[in-house]
C-alpha positions in Angstrom: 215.1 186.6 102.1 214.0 185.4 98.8 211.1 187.0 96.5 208.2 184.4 95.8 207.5 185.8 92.7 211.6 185.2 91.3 211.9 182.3 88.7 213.9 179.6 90.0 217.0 179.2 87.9 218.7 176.4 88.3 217.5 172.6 88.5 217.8 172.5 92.7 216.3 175.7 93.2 212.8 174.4 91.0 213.2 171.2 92.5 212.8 173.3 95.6 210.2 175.6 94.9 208.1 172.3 93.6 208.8 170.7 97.1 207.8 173.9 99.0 204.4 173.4 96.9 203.6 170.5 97.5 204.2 170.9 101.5 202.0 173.8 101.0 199.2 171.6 99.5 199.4 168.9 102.0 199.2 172.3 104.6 196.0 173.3 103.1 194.6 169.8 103.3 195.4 168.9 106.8 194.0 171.9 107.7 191.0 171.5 105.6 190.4 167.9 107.3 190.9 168.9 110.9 188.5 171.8 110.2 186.0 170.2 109.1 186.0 166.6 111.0 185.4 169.2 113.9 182.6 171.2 112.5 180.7 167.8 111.4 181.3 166.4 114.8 180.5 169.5 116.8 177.2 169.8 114.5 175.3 167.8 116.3 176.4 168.7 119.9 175.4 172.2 118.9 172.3 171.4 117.4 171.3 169.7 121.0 172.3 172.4 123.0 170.6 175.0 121.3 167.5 173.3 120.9 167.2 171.9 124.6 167.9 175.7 125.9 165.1 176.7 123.4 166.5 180.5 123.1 168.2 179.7 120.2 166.1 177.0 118.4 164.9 179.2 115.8 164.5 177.1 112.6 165.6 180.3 110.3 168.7 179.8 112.8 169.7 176.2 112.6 169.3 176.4 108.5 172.0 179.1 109.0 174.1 177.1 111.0 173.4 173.9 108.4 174.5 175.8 105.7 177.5 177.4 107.5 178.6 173.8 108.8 177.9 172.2 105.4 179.0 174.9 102.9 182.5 175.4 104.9 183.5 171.8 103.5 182.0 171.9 100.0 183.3 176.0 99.5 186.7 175.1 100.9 186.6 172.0 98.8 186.4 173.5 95.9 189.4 175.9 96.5 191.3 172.8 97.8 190.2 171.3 94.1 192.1 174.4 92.7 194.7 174.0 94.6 195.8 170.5 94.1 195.3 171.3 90.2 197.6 174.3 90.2 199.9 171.8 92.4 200.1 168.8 90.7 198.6 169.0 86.9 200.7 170.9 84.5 198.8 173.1 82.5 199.1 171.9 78.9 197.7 175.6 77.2 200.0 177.8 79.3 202.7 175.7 80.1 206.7 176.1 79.0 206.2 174.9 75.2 203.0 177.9 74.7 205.6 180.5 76.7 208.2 179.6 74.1 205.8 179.9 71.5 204.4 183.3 72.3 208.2 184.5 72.5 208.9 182.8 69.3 206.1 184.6 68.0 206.8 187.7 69.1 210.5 187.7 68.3 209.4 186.9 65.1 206.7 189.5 64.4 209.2 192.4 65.9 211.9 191.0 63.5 209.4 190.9 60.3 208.8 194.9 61.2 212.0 196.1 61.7 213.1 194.1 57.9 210.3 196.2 56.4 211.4 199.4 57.7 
């Protein structure tokens, strides 16, 4: 089995890891749409049974349950937002050409102290 966390090394194996993204994303968003069309549609069947058995028709109650319905979408939104960002934008400030940098850098530095000693 292979490690998630091993760099891919050749061209098919990145091509492959980007595709297995990808699928992962559209994962996380058919999930997040089947969700959450069901907890909007279900909110106002719930909202009618609880208030016609009158047990459970505490305002304090129902906010809950509006903020639990409406905060699921908006909370998992925002992660979704991430998501799609670490998925489909390449990070200019962190991406290969500031990794090559930094190593550049570094190589540079080391090399600079061991000439002076």
């Amino acid at each position: 089995m292979k490690s998630k966390n091993k760099k891919p090394s050749n061209s098919y194996e990145r091509a492959r890891k980007r595709v297995d993204d990808i699928k992962g994303f559209y994962g996380h968003l058919t999930a997040y749409i089947i969700v959450n069309v069901i907890l909007l549609l279900a909110r106002g069947k719930i909202h009618f049974t609880l208030l016609s058995e009158g047990a459970l028709g505490d305002p304090e109650f129902l906010n809950w349950l509006d903020w639990n319905v409406f905060g699921t979408p908006i909370i998992w939104g925002i992660a979704l937002i991430i998501h799609a960002v670490s998925v489909f934008v390449k990070n200019p400030f962190l991406g290969k050409a500031w990794e090559e940098r930094q190593i550049q850098k570094y190589i540079n530095s080391h090399s600079q102290k061991n000439n002076k000693s």
